[in-house]
N, CA, C and O of each residue as an XYZ file, in Angstrom:
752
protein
N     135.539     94.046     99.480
C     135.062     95.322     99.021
C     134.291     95.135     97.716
O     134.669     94.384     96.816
N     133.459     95.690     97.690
C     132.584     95.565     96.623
C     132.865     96.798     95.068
O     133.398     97.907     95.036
N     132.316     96.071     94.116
C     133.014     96.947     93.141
C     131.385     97.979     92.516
O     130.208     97.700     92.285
N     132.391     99.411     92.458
C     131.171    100.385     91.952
C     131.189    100.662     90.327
O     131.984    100.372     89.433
N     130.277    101.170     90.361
C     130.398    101.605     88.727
C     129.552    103.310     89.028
O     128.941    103.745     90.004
N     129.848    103.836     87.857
C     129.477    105.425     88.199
C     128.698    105.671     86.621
O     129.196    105.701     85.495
N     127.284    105.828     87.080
C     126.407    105.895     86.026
C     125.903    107.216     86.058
O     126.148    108.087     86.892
N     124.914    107.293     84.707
C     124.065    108.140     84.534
C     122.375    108.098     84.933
O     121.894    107.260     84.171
N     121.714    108.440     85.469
C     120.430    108.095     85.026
C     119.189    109.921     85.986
O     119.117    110.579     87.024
N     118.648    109.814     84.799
C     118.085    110.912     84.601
C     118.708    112.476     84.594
O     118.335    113.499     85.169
N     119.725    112.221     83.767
C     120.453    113.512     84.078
C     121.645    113.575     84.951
O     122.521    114.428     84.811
N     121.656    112.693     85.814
C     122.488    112.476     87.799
C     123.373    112.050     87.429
O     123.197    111.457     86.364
N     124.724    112.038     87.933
C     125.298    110.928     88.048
C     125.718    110.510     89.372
O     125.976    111.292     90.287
N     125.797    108.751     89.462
C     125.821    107.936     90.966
C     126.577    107.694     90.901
O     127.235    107.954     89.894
N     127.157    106.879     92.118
C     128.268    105.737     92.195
C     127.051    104.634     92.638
O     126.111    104.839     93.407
N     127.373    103.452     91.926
C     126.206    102.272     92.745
C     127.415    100.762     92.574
O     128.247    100.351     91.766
N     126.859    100.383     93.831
C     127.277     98.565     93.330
C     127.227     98.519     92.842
O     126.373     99.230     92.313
N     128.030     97.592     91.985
C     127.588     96.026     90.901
C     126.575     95.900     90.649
O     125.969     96.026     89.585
N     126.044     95.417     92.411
C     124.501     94.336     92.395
C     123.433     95.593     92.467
O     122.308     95.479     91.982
N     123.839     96.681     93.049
C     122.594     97.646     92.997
C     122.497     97.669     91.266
O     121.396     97.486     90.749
N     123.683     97.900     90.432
C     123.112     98.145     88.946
C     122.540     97.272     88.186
O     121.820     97.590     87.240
N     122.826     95.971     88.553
C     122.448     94.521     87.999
C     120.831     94.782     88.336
O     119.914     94.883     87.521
N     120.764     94.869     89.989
C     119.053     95.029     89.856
C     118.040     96.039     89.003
O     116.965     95.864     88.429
N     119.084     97.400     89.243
C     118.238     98.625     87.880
C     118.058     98.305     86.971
O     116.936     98.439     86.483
N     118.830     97.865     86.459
C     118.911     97.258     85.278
C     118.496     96.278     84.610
O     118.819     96.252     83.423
N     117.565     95.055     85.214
C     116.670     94.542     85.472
C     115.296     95.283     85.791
O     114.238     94.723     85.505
N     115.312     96.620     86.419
C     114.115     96.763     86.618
C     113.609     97.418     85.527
O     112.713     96.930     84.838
N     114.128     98.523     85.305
C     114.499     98.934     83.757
C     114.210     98.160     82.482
O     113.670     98.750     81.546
N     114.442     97.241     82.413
C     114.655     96.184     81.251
C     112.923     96.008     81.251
O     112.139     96.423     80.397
N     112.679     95.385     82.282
C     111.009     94.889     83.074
C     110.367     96.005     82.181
O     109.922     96.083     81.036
N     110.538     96.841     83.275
C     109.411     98.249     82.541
C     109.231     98.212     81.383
O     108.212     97.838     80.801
N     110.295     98.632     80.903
C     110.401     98.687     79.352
C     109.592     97.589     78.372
O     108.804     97.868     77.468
N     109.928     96.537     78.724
C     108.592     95.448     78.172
C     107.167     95.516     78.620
O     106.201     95.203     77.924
N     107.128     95.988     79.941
C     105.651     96.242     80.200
C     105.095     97.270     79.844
O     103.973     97.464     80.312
N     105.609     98.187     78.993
C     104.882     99.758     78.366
C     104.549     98.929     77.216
O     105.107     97.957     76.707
N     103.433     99.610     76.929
C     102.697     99.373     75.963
C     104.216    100.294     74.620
O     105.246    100.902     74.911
N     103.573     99.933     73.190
C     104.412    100.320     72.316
C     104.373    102.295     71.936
O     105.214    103.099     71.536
N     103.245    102.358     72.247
C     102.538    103.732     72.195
C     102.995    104.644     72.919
O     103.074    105.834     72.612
N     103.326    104.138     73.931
C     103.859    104.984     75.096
C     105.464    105.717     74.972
O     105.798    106.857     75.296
N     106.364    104.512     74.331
C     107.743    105.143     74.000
C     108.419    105.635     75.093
O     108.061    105.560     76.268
N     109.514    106.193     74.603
C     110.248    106.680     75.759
C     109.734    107.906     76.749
O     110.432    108.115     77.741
N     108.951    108.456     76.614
C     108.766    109.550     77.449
C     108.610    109.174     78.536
O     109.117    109.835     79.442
N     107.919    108.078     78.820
C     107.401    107.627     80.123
C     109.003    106.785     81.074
O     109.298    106.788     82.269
N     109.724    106.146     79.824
C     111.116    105.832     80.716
C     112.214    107.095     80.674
O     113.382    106.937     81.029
N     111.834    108.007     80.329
C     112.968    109.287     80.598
C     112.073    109.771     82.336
O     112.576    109.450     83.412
N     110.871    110.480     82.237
C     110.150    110.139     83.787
C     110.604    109.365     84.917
O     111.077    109.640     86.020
N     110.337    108.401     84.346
C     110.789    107.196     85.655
C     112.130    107.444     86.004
O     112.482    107.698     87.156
N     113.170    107.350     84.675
C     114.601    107.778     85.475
C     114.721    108.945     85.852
O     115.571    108.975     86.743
N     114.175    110.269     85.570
C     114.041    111.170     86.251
C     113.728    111.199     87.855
O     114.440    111.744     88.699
N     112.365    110.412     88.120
C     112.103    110.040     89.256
C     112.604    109.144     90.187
O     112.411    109.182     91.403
N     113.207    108.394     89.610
C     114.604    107.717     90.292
C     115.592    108.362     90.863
O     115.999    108.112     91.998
N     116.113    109.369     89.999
C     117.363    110.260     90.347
C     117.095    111.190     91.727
O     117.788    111.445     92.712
N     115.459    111.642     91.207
C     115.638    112.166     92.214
C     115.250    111.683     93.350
O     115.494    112.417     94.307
N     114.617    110.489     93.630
C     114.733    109.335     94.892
C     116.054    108.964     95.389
O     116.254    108.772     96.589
N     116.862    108.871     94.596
C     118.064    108.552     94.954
C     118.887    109.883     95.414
O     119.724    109.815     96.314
N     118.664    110.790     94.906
C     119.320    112.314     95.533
C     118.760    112.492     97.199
O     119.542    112.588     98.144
N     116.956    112.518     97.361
C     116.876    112.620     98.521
C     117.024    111.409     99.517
O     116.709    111.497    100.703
N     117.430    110.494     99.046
C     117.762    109.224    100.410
C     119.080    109.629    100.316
O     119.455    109.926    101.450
N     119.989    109.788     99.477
C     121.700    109.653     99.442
C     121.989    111.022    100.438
O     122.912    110.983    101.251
N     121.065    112.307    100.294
C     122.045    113.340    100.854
C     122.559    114.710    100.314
O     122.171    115.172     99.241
N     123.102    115.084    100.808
C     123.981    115.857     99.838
C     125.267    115.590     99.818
O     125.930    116.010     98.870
N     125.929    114.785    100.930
C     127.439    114.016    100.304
C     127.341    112.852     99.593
O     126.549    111.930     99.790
N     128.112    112.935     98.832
C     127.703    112.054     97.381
C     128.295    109.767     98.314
O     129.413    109.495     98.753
N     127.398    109.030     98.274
C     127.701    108.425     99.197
C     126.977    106.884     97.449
O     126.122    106.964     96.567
N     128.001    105.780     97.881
C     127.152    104.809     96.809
C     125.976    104.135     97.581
O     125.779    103.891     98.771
N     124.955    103.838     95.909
C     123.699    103.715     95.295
C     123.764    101.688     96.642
O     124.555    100.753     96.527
N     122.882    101.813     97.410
C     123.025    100.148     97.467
C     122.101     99.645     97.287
O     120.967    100.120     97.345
N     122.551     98.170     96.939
C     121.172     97.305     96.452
C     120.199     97.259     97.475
O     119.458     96.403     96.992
N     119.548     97.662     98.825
C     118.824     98.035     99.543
C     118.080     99.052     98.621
O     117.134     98.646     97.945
N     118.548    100.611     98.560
C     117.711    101.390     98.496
C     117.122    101.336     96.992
O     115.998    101.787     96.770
N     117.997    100.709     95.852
C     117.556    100.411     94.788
C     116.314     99.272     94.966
O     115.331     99.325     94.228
N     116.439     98.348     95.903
C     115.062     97.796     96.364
C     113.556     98.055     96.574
O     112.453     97.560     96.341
N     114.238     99.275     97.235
C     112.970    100.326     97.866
C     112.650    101.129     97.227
O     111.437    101.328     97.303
N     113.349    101.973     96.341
C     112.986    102.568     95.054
C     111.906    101.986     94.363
O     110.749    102.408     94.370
N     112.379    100.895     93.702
C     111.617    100.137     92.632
C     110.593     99.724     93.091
O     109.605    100.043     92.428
N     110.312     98.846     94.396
C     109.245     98.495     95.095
C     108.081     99.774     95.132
O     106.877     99.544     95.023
N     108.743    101.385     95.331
C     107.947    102.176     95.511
C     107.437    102.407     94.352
O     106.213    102.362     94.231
N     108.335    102.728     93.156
C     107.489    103.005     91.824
C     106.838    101.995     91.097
O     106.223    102.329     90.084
N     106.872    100.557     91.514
C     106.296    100.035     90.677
C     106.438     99.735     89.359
O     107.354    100.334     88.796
N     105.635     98.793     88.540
C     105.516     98.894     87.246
C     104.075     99.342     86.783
O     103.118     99.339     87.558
N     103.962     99.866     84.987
C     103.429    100.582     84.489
C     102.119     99.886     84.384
O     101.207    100.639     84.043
N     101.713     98.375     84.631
C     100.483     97.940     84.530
C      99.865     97.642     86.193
O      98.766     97.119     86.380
N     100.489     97.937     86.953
C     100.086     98.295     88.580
C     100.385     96.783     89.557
O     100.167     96.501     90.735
N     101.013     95.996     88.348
C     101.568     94.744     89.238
C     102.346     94.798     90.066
O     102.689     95.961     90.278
N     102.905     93.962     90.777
C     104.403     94.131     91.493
C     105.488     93.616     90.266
O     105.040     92.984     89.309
N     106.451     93.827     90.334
C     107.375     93.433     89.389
C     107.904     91.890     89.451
O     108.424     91.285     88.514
N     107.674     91.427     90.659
C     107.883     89.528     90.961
C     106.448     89.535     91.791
O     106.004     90.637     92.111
N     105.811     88.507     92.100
C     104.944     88.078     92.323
C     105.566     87.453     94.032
O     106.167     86.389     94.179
N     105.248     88.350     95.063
C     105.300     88.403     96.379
C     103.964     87.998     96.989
O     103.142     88.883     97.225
N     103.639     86.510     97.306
C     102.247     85.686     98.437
C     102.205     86.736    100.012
O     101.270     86.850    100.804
N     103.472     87.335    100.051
C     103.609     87.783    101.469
C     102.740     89.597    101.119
O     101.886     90.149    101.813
N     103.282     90.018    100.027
C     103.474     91.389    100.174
C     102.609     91.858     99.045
O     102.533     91.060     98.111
N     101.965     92.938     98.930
C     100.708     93.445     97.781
C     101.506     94.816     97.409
O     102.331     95.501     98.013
N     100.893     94.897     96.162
C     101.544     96.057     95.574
C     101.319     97.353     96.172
O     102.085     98.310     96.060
N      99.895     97.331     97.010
C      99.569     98.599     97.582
C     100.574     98.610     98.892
O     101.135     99.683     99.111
N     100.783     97.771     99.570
C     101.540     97.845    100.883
C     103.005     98.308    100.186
O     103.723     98.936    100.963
N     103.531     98.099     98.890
C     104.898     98.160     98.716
C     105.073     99.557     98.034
O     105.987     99.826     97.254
N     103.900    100.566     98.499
C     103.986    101.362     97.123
C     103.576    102.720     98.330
O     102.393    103.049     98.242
N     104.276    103.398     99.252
C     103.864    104.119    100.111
C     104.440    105.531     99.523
O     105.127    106.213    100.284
N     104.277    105.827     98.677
C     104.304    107.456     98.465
C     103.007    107.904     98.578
O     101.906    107.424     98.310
N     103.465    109.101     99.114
C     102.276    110.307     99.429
C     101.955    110.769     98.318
O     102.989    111.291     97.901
N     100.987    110.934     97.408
C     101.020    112.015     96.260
C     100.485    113.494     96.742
O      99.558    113.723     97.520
N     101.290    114.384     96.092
C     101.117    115.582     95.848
C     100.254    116.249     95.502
O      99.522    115.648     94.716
N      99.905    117.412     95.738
C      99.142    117.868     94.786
C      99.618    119.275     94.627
O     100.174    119.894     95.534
N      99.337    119.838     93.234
C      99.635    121.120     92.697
C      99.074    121.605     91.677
O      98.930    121.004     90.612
N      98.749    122.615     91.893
C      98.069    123.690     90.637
C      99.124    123.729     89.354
O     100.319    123.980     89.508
N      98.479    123.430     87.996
C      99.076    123.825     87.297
C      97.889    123.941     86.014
O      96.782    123.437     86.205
N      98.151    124.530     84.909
C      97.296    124.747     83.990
C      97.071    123.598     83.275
O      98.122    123.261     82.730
N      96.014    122.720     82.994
C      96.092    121.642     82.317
C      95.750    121.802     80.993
O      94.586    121.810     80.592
N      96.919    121.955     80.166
C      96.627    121.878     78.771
C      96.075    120.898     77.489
O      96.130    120.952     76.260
N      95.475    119.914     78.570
C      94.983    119.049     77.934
C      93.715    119.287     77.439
O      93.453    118.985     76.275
N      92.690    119.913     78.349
C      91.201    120.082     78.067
C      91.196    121.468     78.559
O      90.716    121.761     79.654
N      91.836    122.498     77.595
C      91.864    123.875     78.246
C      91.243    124.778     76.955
O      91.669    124.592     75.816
N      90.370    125.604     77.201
C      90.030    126.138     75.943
C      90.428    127.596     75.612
O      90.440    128.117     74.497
N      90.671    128.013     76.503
C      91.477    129.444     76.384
C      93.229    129.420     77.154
O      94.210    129.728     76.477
N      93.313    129.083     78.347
C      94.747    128.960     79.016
C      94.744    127.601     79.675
O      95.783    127.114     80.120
N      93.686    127.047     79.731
C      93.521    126.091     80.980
C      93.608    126.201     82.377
O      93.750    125.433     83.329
N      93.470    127.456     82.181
C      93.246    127.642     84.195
C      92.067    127.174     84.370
O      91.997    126.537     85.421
N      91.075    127.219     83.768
C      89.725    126.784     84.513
C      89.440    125.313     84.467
O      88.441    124.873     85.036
N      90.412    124.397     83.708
C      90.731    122.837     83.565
C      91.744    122.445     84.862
O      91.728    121.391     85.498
N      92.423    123.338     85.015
C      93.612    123.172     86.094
C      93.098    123.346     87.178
O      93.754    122.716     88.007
N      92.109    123.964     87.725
C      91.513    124.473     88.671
C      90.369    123.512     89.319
O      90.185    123.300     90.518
N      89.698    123.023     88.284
C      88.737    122.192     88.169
C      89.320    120.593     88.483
O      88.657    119.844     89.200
N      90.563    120.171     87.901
C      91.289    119.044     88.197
C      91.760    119.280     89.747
O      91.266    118.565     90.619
N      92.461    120.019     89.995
C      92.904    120.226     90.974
C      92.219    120.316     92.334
O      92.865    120.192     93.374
N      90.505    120.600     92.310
C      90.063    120.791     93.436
C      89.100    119.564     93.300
O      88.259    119.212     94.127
N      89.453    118.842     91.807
C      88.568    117.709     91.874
C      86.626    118.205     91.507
O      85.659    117.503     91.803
N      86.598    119.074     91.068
C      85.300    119.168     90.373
C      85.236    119.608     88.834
O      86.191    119.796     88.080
N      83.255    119.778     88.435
C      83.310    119.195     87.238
C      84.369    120.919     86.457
O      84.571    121.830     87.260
N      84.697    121.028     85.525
C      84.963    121.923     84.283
C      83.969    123.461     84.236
O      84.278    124.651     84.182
N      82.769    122.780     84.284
C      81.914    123.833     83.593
C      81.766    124.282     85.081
O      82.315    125.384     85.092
N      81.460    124.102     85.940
C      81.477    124.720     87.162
C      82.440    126.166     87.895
O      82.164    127.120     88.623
N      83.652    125.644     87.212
C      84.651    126.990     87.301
C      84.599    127.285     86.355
O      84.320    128.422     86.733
N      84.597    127.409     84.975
C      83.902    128.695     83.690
C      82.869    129.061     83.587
O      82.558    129.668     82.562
N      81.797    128.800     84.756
C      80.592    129.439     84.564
C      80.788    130.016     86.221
O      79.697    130.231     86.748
N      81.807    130.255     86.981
C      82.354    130.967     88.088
C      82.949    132.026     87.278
O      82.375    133.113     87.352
N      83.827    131.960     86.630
C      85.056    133.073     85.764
C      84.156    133.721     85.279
O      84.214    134.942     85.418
N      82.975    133.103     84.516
C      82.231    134.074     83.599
C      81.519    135.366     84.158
O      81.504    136.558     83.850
N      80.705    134.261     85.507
C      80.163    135.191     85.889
C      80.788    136.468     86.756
O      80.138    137.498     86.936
N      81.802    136.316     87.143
C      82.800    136.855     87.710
C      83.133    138.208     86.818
O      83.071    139.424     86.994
N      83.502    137.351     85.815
C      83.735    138.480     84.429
C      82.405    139.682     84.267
O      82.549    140.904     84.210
N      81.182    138.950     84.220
C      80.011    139.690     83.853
C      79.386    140.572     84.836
O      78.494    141.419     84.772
N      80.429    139.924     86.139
C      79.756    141.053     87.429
C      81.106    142.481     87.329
O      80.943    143.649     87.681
N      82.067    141.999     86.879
C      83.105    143.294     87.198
C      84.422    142.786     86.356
O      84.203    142.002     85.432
N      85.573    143.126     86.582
C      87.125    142.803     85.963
C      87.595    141.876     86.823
O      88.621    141.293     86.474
N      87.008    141.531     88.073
C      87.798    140.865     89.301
C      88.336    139.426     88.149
O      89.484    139.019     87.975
N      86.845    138.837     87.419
C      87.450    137.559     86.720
C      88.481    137.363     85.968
O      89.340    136.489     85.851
N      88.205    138.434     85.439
C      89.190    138.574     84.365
C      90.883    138.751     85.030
O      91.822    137.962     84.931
N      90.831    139.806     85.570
C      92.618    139.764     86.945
C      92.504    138.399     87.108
O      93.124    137.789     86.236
N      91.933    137.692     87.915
C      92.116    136.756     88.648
C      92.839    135.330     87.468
O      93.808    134.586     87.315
N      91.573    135.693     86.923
C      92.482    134.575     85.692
C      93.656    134.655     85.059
O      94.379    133.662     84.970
N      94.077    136.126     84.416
C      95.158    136.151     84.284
C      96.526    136.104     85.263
O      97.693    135.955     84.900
N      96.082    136.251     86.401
C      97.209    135.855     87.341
C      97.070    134.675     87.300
O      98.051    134.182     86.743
N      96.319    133.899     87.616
C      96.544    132.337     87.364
C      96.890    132.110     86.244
O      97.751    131.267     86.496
N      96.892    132.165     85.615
C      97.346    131.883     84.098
C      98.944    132.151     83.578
O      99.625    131.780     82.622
N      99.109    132.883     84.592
C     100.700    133.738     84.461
C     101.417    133.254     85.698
O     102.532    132.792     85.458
N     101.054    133.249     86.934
C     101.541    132.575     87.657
C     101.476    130.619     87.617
O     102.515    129.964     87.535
N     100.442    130.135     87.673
C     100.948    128.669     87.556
C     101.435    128.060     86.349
O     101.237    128.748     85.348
N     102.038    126.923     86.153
C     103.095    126.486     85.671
C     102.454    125.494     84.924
O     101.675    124.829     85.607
N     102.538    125.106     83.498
C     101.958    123.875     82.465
C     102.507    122.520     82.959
O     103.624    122.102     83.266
N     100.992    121.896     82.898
C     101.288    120.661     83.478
C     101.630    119.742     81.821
O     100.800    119.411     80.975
N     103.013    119.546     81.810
C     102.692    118.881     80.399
C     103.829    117.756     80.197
O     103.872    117.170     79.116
N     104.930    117.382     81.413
C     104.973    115.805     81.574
C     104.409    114.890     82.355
O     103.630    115.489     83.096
N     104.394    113.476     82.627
C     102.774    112.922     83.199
C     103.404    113.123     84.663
O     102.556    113.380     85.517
N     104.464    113.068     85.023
C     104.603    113.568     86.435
C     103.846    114.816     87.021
O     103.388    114.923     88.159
N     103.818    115.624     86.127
C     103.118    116.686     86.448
C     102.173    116.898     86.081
O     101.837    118.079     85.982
N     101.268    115.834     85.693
C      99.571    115.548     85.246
C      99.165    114.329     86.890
O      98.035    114.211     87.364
N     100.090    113.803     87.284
C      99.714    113.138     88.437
C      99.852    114.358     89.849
O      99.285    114.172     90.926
N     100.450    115.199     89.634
C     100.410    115.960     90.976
C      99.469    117.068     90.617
O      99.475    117.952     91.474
N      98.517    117.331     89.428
C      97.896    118.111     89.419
C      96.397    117.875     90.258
O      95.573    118.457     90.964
N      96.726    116.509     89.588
C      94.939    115.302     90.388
C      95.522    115.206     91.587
O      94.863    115.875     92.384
N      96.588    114.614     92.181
C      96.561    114.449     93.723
C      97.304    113.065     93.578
O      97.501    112.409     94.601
N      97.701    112.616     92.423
C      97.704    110.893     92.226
C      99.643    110.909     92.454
O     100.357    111.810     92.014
N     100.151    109.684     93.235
C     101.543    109.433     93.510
C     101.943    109.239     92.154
O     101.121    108.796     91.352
N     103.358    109.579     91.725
C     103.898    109.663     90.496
C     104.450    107.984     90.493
O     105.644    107.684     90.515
N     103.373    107.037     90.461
C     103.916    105.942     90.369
C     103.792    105.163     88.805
O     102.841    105.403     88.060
N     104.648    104.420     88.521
C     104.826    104.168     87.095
C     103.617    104.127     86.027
O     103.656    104.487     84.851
N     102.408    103.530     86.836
C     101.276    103.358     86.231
C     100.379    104.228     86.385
O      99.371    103.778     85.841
N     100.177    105.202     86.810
C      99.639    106.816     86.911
C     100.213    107.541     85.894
O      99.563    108.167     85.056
N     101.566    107.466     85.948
C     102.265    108.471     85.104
C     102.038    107.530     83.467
O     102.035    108.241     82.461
N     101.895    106.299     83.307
C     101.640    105.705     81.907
C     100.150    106.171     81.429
O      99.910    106.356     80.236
N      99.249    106.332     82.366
C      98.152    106.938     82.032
C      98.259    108.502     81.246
O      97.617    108.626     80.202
N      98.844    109.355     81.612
C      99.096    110.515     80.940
C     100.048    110.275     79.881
O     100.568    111.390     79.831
N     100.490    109.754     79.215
C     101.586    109.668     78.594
C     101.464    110.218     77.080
O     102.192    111.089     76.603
N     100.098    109.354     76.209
C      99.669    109.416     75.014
C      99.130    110.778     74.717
O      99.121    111.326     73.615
N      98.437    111.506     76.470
C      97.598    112.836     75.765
C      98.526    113.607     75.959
O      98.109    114.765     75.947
N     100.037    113.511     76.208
C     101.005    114.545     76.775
C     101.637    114.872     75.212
O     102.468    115.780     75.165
N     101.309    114.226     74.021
C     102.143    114.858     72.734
C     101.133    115.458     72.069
O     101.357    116.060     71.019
């Protein structure tokens, strides 16, 4: 019988192997040297966030232990923060080991927003340029009130994109370690 230990990580708590924690913990360690110094913790509170909840939807809802399998497949999926593989696999490429779907979702991007950022959020989100949807709103505005409603419901209804998990599902991009290190610096 194998021995568990009952951790924390992102908030969760697991039951995992030994060897499943020996490997987190290792992978963990990895990351952490491969972030740049700038980056800091925000980007490893994320990742264990995104762990937890990888590990919530493979485990279930009966609480069942963490094994060194799916901690395999985890890590393989997120990657590390400079887009390598974490060991150097002749057989296997980082893109083949890295099969999440990314998301996509509206949210206000407060990064390059000059009044709410709906028209930055909007513009990210459908993948065109900025000035294209504020010179839509405007004119919108200058033909009647429709622009003006419209924006403020967007503005009130969608949600601030302002950890990098939620700067990668605004573009369409998988919340993988090195996507989400890209947002990291403009997120303070």
């Amino acid at each position: 019988m194998k021995k568990t230990l009952e951790i924390g990580i992102g908030g969760k708590s697991f039951i995992i192997d030994e060897d499943a924690y020996e490997r987190l913990k290792d992978y963990l360690g990895t990351f952490r040297t491969r972030l740049s110094d700038d980056q800091g913790s925000e980007v490893m509170d994320e990742i264990e966030a995104r762990i937890a909840e990888l590990l919530l939807a493979n485990l279930g809802s009966g609480q069942q232990t963490v094994s060194l399998a799916l901690v395999n497949e985890i890590t393989a999926q997120l990657g590390m923060p400079d887009g390598k593989p974490e060991k150097e696999n002749p057989n296997k490429t980082y893109e083949e080991e890295s099969n999440m779907e990314p998301v996509k979702k509206l949210y206000l991007d407060v990064e390059s927003r000059k009044i709410g950022g709906v028209c930055s959020g909007l513009a990210a989100y459908f993948d065109i340029d900025v000035t294209i949807i504020r010179i839509v709103f405007l004119a919108l505005l200058i033909c009647g009130s429709f622009g003006f409603w419209l924006y403020l419901i967007i503005w009130i209804v969608a949600p601030k994109a302002v950890t990098p998990a939620q700067k990668c599902e605004l573009r369409g991009l998988a919340p993988t370690a090195e996507n989400m290190a890209r947002f990291t610096d403009s997120s303070k």
